[in-house]
C-alpha positions as CSV (number, residue, x, y, z in Angstrom):
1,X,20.3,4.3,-0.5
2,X,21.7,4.3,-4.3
3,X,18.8,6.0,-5.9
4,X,19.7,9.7,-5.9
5,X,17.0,11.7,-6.2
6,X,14.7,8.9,-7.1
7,X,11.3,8.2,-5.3
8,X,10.9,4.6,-3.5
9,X,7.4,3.5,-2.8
10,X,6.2,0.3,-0.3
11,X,2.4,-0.9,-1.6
12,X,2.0,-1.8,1.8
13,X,1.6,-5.0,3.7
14,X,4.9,-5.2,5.7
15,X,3.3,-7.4,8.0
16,X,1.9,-10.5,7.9
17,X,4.6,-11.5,5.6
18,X,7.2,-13.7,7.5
19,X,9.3,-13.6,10.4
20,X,10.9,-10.0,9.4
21,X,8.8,-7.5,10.1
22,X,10.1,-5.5,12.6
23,X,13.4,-5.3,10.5
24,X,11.5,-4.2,7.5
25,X,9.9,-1.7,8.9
26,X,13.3,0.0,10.2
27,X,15.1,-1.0,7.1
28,X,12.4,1.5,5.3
29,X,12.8,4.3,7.9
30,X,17.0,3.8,7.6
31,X,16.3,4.5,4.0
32,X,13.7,7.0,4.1
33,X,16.0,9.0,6.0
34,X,19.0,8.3,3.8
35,X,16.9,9.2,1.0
36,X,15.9,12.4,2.1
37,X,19.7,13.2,2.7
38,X,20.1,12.6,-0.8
39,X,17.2,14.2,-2.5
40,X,15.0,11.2,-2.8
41,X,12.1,9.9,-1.2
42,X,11.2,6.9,0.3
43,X,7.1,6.6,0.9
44,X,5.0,3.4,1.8
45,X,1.2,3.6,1.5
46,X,-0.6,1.4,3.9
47,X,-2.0,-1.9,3.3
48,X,-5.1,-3.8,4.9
49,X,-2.8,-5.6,6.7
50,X,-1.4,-2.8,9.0
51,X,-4.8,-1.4,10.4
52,X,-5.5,-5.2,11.1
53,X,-2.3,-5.6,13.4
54,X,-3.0,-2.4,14.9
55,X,-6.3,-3.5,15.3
56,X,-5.6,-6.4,17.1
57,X,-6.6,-8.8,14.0
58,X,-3.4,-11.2,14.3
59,X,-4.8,-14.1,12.4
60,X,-1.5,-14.5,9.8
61,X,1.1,-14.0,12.1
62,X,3.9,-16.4,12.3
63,X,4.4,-18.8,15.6
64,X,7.7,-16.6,15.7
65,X,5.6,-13.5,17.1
66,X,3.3,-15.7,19.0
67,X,7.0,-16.9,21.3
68,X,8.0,-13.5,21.3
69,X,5.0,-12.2,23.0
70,X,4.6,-15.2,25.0
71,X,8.4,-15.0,26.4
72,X,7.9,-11.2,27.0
73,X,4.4,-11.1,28.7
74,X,3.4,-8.4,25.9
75,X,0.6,-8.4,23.5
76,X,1.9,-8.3,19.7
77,X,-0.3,-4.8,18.7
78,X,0.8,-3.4,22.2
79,X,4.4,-3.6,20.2
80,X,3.2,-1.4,18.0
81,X,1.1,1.1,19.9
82,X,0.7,4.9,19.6
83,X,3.8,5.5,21.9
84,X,6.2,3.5,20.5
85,X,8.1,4.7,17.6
86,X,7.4,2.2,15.3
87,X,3.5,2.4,16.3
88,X,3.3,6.1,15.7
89,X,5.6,6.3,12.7
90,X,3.1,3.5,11.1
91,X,0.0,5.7,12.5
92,X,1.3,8.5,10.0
93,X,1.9,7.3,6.7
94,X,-0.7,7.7,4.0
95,X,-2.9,5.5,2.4
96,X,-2.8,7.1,-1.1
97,X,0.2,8.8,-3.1
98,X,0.6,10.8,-6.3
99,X,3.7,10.9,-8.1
100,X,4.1,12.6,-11.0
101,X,0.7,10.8,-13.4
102,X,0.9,7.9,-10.7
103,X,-1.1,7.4,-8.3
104,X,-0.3,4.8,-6.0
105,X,-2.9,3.2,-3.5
106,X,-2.9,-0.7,-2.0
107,X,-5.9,-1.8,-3.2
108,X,-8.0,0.6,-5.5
109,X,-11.3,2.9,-5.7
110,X,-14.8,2.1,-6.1
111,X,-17.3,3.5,-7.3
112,X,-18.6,4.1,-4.1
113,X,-15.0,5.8,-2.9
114,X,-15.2,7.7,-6.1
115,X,-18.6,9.2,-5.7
116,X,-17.6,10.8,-2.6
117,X,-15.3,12.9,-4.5
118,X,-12.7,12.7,-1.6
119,X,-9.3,14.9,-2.7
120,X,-6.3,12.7,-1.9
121,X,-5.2,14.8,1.3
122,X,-8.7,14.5,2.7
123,X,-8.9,10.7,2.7
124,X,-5.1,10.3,4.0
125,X,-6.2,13.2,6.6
126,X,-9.4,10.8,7.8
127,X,-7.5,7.9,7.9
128,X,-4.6,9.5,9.8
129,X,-6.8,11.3,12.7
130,X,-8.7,8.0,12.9
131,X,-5.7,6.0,13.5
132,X,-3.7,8.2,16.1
133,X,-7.4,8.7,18.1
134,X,-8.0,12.6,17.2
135,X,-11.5,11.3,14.5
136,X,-14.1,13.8,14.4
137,X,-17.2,12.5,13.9
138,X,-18.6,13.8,11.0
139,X,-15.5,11.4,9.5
140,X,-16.8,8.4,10.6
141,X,-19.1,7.6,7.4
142,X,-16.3,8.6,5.4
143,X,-13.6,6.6,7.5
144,X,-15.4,3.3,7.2
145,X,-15.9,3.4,3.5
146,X,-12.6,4.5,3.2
147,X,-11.3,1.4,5.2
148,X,-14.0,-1.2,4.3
149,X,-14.3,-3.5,1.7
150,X,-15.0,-1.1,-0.9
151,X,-12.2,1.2,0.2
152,X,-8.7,1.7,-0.7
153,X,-7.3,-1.1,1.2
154,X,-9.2,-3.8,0.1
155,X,-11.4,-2.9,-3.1
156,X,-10.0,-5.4,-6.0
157,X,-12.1,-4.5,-8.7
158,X,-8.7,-2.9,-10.3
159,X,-7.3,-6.2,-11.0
160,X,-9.7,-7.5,-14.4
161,X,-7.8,-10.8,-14.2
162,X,-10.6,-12.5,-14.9
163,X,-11.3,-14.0,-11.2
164,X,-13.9,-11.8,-10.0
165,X,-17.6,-10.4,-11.3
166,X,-16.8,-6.8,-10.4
167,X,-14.8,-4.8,-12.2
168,X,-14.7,-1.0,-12.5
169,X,-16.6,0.1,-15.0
170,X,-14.5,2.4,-17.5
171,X,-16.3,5.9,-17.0
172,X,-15.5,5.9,-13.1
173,X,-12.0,4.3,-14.4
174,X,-11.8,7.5,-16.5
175,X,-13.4,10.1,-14.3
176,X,-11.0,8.6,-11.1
177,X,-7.8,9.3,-13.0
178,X,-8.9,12.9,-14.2
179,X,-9.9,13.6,-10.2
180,X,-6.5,12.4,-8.9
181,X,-4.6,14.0,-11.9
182,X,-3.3,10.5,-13.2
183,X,-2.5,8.3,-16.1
184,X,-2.6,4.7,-14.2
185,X,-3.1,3.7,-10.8
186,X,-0.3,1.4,-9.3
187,X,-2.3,-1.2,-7.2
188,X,-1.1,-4.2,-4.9
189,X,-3.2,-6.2,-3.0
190,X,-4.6,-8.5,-5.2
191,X,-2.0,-11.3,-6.4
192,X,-0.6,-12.0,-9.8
193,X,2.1,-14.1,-11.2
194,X,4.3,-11.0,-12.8
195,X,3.8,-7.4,-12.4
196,X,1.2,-6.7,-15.3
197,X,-1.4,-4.0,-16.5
198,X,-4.7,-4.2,-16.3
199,X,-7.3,-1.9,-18.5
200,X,-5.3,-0.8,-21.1
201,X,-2.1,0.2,-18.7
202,X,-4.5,2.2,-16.8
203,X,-3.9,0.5,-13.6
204,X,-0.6,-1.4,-13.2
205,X,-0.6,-4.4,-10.2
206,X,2.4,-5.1,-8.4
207,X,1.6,-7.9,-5.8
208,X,3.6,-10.9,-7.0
209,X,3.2,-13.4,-4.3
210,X,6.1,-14.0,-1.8
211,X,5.1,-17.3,-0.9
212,X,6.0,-19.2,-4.4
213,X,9.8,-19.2,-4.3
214,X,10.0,-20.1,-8.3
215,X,8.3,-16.5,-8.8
216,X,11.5,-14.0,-9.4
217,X,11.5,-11.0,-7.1
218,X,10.8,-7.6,-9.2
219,X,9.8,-4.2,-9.2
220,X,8.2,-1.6,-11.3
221,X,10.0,0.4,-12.6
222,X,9.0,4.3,-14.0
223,X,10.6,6.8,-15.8
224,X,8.7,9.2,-17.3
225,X,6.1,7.2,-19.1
226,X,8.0,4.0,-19.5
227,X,7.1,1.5,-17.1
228,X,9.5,-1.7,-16.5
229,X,9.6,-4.6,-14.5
230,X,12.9,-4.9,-13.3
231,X,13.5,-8.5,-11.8
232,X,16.3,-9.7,-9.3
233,X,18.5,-11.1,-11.8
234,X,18.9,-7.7,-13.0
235,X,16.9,-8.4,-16.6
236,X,14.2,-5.7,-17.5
237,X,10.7,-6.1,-19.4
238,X,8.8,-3.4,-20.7
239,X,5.0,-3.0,-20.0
């Protein structure tokens, strides 16, 4: 950990990526823990694609699991179950973060989401008792809107990159970042060449896909309110 007192934030997604999972998700504890040695923070907000491992959805894993599990007689969400430590540290991060005027979420909010006028705490809270088996159920209703396909995991209507019909219309834009206390929302999920803005630097989309080898590897980068993408090679290029 080099980033002082510096915040670190994972959009999510760890798995389904490769043949590295495991060590990615320790590599981000390791440095969540140095990080909080130092004064920093290291946070990741859950993706879709962590509820679907952990709900046995194992469609994109690689053939090197598949062996694994094979070799060992285990099944590959049992790795990951509430008693293991990797299971229950997953189980307990959030699916929605604000830092400073950013608020940071995988996929984004609907209108839907937003009407419920659902305080950030409240919908990590939801998701969290859901996930380690302690729901109540007057969350359900609220649990599978959060999760569904106008929820925060997989909602794109964020991403105006001219692919889709729905986008979010600019009053629930508006009224969402003056709920969550924000300037832009920091989005993945939803794929794009470069790390760009969307709706007048309201929302800001990281997801560069990891796939295309010719696309450079690059972060956002935020200080105060200027945002950089900050690339491998060590160039930077304001937003």
């Amino acid at each position: 950990w080099n980033w002082g007192k510096g915040h670190l934030v994972f959009m999510g997604d760890i798995f389904d990526r490769g043949s590295k999972v495991t060590e990615t998700l320790w590599l981000i504890i390791k440095l969540q823990k140095q990080a909080s040695e130092a004064g920093g923070m290291v946070h990741m907000v859950l993706g879709n694609h962590e509820p679907m491992i952990l709900k046995g959805d194992l469609r994109y894993i690689t053939d090197e699991y598949y062996s694994l599990c094979d070799n060992l007689g285990l099944d590959y969400s049992g790795l990951f179950g509430e008693q293991t430590l990797l299971g229950n540290w997953i189980r307990q991060n959030p699916v929605m973060i604000r830092i400073n005027r950013f608020v940071f979420i995988h996929g984004g909010i609907s209108p839907e989401l937003y009407n419920l006028s659902l305080p950030a705490d409240t919908i990590n809270s939801v998701v969290r008792q859901y996930f380690n088996k302690t729901e109540a159920e007057r969350n359900i209703a609220k649990r599978d809107l959060i999760l569904g396909t106008s929820g925060l995991l997989w909602y794109r209507g964020m991403a105006a990159d001219g692919s889709r019909g729905e986008i979010i219309d600019d009053s629930t834009l508006n009224g969402a970042l003056e709920f969550y206390g924000a300037d832009a929302f920091v989005i993945g999920h939803t794929e794009v060449d470069s790390i760009t803005t969307f709706l007048d630097k309201r929302v800001i989309d990281v997801n560069i896909p990891k796939r295309d080898v010719n696309i450079e590897e690059q972060g956002l980068l935020i200080r105060g309110s200027r945002l950089q993408v900050v690339y491998d090679s060590r160039k930077k290029k304001t937003l």
